[in-house]
C-alpha positions in Angstrom: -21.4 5.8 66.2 -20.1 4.1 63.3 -21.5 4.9 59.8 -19.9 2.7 57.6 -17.9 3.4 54.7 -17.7 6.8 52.8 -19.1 6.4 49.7 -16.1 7.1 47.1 -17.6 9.4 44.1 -17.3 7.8 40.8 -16.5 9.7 37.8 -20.2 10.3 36.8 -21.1 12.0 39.9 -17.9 14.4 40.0 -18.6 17.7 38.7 -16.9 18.5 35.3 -15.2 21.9 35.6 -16.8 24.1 33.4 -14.0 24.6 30.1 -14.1 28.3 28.4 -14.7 29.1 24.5 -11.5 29.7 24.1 -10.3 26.3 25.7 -13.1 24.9 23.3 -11.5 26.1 20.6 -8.3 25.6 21.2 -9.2 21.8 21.5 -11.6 22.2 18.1 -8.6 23.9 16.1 -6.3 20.7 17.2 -8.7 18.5 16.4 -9.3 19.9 13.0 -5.4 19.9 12.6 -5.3 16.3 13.1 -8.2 15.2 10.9 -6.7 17.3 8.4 -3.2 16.1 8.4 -4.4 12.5 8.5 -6.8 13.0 5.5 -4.4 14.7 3.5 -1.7 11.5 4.2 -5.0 9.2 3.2 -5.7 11.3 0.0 -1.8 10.8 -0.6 -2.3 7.2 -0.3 -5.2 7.2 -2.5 -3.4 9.0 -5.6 -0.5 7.0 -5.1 -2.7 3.9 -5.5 -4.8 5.7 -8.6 -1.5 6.2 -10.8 -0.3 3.1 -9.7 -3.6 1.6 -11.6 -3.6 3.4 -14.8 0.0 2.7 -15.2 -0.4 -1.0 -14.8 -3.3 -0.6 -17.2 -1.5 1.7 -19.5 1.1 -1.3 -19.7 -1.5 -3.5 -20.7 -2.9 -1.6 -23.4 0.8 -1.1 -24.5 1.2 -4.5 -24.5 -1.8 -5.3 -26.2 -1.6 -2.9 -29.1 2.2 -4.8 -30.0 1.0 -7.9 -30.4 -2.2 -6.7 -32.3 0.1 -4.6 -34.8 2.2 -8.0 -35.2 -0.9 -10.3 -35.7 -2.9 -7.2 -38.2 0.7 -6.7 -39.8 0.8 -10.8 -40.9 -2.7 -11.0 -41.7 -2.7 -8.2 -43.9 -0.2 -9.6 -45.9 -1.7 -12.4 -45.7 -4.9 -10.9 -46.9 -3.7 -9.1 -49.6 -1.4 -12.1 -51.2 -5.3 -13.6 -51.4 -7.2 -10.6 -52.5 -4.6 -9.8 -55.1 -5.5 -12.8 -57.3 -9.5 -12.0 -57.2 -9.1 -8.1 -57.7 -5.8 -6.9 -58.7 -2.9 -5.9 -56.1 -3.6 -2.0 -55.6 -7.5 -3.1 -55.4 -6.3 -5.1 -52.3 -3.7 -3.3 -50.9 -6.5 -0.6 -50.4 -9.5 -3.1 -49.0 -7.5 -4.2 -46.7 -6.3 -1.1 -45.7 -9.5 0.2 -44.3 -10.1 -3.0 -42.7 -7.4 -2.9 -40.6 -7.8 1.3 -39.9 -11.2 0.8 -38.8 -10.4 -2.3 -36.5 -7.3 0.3 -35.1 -9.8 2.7 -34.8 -12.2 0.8 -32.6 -9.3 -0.6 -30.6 -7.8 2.9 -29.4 -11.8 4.2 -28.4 -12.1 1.4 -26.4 -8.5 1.6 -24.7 -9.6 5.3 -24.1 -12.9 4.8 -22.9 -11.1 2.4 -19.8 -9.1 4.9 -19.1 -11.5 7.9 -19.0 -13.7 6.7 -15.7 -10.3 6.5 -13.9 -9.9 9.9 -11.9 -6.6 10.8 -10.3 -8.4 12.5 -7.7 -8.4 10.9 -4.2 -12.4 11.0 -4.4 -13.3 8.8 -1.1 -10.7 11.0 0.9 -12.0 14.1 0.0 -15.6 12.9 0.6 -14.4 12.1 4.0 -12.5 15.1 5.0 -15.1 17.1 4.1 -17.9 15.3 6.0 -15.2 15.3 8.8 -15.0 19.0 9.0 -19.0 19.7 8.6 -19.1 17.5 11.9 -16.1 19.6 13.9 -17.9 22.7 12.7 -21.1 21.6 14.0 -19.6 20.7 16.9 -17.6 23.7 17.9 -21.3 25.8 17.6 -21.8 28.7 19.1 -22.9 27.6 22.9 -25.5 29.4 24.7 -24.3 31.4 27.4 -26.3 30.4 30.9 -26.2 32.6 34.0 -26.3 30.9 37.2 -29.5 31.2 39.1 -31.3 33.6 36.4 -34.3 31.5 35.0 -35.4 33.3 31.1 -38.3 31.7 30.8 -40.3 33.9 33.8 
């Protein structure tokens, strides 16, 4: 008698071999080592990217703050040549003088205030890495111990 074709088991039906704690681990603690290397490299990346910001902004504020001093340097002689005939030279020497101190003034706050919500820390990474680990933690719980044919719950 012929019975056809033995069915070939698929990988669903196979039985897993049952892996120790200490393979569990072993496999946890390797995972954890590779998340962690490749976080720290991202985190790298990320600071890298961070200075690389506030430099090119830096630059721009450098920049800025020339031309400025050239343009309040003309203006104020400028401005005191024209005040000078109304009030008298030292009158508006100093007038002109707090002017341009308080424009200076407001200039550099600002400049520092752009700069001050720009953190060298690799923020996102971190975030990640750490979210990342809470997960392998959770993962590598404690597993309940089962004994084969005992039933607890009698």
């Amino acid at each position: 008698m012929t019975t056809g074709p033995e069915p070939v088991p698929d990988e669903t039906s196979v039985a897993q071999p049952r892996r120790s704690i200490v393979d569990t681990w072993i496999e946890v603690f390797a995972d954890a080592g590779g998340l962690v290397r490749t976080e720290a490299r991202l985190a790298r990346l990320e600071i890298s990217s961070n200075v690389n910001q506030i430099g090119r902004q830096s630059a721009k504020i450098g920049a800025g703050a020339l031309f400025l001093s050239l343009a309040v340097i003309f203006a104020t002689v400028a401005a005191v040549v024209a005040l000078a005939a109304w009030i008298g030279l030292l009158w508006a020497l100093l007038l002109v003088m707090a002017v341009c101190g308080l424009i200076g003034f407001i200039l550099l706050r600002a400049g520092i205030d752009g700069l001050s919500g720009t953190s060298l820390l690799p923020d996102h990474s971190l975030g990640r890495m750490s979210r990342d680990l809470g997960k392998i933690s959770a993962r590598a719980a404690p597993v309940e111990l089962q004994q084969d044919g005992v039933n607890d719950k009698a």
